[in-house]
C-alpha positions in Angstrom: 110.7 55.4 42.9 108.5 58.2 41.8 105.5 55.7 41.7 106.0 54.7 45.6 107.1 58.2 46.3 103.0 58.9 45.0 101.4 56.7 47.0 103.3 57.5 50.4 102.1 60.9 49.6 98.8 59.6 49.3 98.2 57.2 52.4 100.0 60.3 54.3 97.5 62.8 53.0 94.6 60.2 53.8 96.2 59.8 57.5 96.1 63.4 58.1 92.2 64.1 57.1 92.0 60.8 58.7 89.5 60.9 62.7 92.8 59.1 64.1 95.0 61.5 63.3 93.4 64.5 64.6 92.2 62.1 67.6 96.0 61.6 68.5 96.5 65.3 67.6 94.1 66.1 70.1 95.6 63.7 72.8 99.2 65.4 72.6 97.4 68.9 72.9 95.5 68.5 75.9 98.9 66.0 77.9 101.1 69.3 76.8 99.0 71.9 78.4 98.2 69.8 81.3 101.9 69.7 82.0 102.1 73.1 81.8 99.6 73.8 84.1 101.0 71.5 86.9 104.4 73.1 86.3 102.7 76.4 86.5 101.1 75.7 89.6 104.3 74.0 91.2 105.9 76.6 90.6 103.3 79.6 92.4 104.1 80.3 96.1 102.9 78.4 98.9 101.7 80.8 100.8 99.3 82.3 98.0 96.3 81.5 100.5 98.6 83.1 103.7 98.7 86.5 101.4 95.3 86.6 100.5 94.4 89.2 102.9 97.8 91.2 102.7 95.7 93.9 100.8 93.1 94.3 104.6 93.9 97.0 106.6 95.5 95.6 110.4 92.5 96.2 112.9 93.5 96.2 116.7 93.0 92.3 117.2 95.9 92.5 115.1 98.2 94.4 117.8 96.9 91.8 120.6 100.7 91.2 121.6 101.8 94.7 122.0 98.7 95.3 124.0 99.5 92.4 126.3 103.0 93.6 126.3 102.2 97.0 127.1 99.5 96.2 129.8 97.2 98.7 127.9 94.7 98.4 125.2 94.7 101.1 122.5 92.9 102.3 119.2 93.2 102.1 115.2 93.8 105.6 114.0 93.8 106.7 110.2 97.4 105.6 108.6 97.0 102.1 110.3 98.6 103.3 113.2 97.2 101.6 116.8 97.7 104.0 119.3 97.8 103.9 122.9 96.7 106.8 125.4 98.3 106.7 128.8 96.8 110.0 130.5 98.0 111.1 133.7 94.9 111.6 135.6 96.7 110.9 139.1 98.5 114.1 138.4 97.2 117.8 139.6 98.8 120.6 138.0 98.0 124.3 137.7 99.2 127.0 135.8 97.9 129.6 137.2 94.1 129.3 138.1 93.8 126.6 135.4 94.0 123.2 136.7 95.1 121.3 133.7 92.7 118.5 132.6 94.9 115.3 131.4 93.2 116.2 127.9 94.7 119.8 127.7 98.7 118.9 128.4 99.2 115.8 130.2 98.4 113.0 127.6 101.0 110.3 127.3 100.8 107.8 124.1 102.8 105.4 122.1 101.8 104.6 118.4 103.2 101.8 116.4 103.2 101.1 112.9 104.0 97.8 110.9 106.7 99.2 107.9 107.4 95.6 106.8 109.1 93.2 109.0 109.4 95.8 112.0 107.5 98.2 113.7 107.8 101.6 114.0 107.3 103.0 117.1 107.0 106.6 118.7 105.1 108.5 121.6 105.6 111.2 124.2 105.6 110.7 127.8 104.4 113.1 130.3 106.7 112.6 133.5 106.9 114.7 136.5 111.1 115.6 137.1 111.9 113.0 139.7 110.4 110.2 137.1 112.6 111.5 134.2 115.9 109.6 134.8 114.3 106.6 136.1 112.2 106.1 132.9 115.2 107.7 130.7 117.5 104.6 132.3 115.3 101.9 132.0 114.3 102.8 128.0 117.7 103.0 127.1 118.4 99.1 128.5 115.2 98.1 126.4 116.7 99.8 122.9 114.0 102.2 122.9 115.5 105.9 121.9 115.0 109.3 123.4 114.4 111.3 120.6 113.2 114.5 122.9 113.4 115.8 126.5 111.6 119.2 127.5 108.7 121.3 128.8 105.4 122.3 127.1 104.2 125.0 129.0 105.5 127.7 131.8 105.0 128.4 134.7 102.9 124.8 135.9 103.4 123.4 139.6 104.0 120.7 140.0 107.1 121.1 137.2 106.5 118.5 134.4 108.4 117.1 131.3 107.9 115.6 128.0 109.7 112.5 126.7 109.9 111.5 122.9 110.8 108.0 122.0 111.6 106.5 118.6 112.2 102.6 118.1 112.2 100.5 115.6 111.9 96.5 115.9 109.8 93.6 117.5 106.5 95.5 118.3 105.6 93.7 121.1 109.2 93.8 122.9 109.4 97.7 122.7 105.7 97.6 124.2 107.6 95.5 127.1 110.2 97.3 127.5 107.9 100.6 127.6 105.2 99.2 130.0 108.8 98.7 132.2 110.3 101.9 131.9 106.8 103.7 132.7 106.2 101.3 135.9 109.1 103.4 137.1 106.9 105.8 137.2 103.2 106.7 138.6 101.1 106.2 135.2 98.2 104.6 135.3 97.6 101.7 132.9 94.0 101.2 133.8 91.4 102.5 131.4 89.9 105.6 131.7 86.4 106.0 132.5 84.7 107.3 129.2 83.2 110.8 129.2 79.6 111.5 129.4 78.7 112.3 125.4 76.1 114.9 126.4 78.5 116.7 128.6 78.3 120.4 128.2 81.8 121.6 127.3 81.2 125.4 128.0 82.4 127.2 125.1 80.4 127.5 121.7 82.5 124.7 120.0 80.3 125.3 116.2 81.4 129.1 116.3 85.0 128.0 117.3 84.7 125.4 114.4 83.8 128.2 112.0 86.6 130.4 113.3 89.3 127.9 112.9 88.3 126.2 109.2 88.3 123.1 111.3 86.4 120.5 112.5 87.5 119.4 116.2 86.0 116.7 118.9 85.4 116.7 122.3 87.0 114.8 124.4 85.6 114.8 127.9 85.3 118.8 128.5 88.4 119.7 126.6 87.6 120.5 122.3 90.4 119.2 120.2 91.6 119.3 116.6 94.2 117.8 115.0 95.2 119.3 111.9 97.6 117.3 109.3 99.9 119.0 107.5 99.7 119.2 103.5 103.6 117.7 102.8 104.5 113.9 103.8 106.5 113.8 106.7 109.3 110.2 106.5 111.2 109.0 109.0 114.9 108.2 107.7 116.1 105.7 110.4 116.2 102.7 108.3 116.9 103.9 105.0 117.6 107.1 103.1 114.3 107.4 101.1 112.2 106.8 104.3 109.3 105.9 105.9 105.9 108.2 105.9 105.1 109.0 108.8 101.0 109.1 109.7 99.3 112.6 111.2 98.5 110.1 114.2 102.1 109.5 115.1 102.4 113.1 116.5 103.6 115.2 113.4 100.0 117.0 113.3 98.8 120.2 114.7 97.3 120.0 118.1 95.3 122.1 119.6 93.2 121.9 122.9 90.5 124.4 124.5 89.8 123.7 128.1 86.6 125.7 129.6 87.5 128.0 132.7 83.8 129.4 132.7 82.0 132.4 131.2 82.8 131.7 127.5 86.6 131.6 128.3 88.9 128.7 127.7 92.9 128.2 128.4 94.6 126.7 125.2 97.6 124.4 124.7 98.9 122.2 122.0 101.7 122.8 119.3 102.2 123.9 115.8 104.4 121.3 113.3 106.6 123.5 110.9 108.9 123.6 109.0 112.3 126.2 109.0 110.3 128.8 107.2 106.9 129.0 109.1 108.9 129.5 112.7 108.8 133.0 113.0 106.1 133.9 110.8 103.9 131.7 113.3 105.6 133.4 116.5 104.4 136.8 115.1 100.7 135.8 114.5 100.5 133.9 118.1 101.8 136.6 119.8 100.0 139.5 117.4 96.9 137.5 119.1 98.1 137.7 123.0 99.1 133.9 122.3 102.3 132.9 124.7 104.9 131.3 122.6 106.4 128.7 125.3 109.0 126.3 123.7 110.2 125.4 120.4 112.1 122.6 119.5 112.2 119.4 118.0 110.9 116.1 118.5 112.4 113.4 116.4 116.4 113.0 115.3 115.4 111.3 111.8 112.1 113.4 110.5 112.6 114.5 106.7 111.9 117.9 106.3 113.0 118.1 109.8 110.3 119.7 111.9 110.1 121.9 114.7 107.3 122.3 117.5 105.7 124.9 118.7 103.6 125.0 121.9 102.0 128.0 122.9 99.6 129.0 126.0 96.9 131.6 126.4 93.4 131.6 128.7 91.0 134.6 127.0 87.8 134.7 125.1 87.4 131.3 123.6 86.7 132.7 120.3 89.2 135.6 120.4 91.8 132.6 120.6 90.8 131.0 118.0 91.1 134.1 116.0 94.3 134.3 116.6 95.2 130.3 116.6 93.6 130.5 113.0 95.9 133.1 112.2 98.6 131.4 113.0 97.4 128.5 110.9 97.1 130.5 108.0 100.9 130.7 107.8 101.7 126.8 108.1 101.3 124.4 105.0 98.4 122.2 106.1 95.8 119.9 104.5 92.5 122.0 103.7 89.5 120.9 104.2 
């Protein structure tokens, strides 16, 4: 036994440095790992190809429907938020002398947002009194929210209000049930004719710019900035740890100077603070001769929940900004 036991030993040990055996050995290697890999690849997603791109920022051919929907074409703004300006140019209101240019105070826009499946939408809408129920009526039958109704500034003839509105859903359906509610009333949807870029605004906007520790843009003859602030604003309305909500979607700083001749301007906008920078801002505006004329909020679900501030002066264009940038100086915003 121990003589046959030897020689199997042997004709084994001879198979094993034998070119068969590592032939065969070679054959089982390669049929296991290609299993392996076809299981592997079975098993990856089909749509592998589909999310390719996921990573791309959405450009405005992306938001083709809610433009259709809407009956007005918009922009990409930083945050990937496509926003739509609705201005009412067929409206003439004065406060005062000033007649207010649609870029100063009477700007209506919507601004949606993908946040997953949905789309988050918001925007003010400037509506004269008689168009406030009508619209009001007609959002609420299209599930669109009013987060906001109120004025921006005093004294203005013909009287006109301001309209928040929060939804969150099918883009291009709240776009349709928006372009409804607003038929209701006398905005335009046609585009705007764009300003002349060499247009002379009338006040020194470089010295303003060095006043204010900002950088603003024209926009026809009215000089805007919009001025983020430094905290992360969320929206809470589908789930408790929130949504970020972009600078573009109206939680930043505006502020507008309109020309009225001889170096002086008449100034607008709104401050975006929180509990703690009310009244401290109050004080500098009015330190500065700045007219403090509503606060309030705008949204039902912002987290920390914000209050705006909108203010109107007409005075030495750079004299305001003094006093707008010390009224900056006391709110919590992004430096430059």
């Amino acid at each position: 036994m121990k003589t046959i036991t030897k020689s199997s030993d042997a004709v084994l040990a001879r198979f094993i440095s034998s070119r068969l055996f590592k032939r065969v050995t070679f054959a089982i290697l390669a049929a296991v790992l290609t299993t392996v890999f076809v299981l592997a690849a079975c098993s990856a997603p089909q749509n592998e190809n589909v999310n390719a791109n996921a990573g791309q920022q959405p450009s405005a051919a992306d938001w083709k429907p809610v433009e259709q929907a809407l009956g007005k074409s918009g922009s990409m703004q930083p945050g990937d938020v496509y926003k739509v300006s609705l201005p009412r140019s067929d409206l003439k209101v004065i406060v005062g002398a000033v007649e207010l240019k649609p870029a100063l105070a009477l700007g209506s826009w919507v601004a949606f947002k993908k946040t997953g499946d949905m789309t988050l939408v918001m925007g003010d809408l400037v509506l004269t009194e008689d168009e406030v129920t009508p619209v009001l009526t007609k959002l609420e039958e299209g599930g669109v929210e009013i987060s906001a109704l109120h004025n921006h500034v005093l004294r203005e003839s013909p009287r006109v209000m301001y309209m928040h509105i929060h939804a969150m859903g099918d883009g291009a359906k709240i776009a349709k049930a928006i372009h409804d509610a607003l038929s209701l009333s006398k905005t335009p949807f046609v585009a705007s004719p764009a300003p002349a870029q060499t247009q002379d605004i009338g006040i020194d906007t470089k010295q303003i710019d060095q006043i204010m520790g900002q950088t603003g843009k024209a926009n026809g003859v009215v000089f805007q900035y919009s001025i983020a602030r430094a905290d992360d604003v969320m929206d809470t309305a589908m789930n408790a740890s929130g949504t970020v909500i972009p600078p573009a979607m109206g939680v930043a700083q505006a502020i507008n100077f309109q020309s009225i001749g001889g170096g002086k301007a008449a100034i607008t906008g709104d401050f975006v603070l929180i509990a703690s920078e009310v009244n401290p801002v109050i004080k500098a505006l009015r330190d500065n001769g700045i007219e403090v004329t509503a606060l309030h909020s705008h949204m039902l679900t912002d987290s920390p929940h914000l209050f705006f501030m909108h203010f109107w002066a007409s005075d030495d264009a750079q004299k305001l900004a003094r006093g707008l940038r010390a009224a900056l100086d006391r709110v919590n915003i992004k430096k430059t």
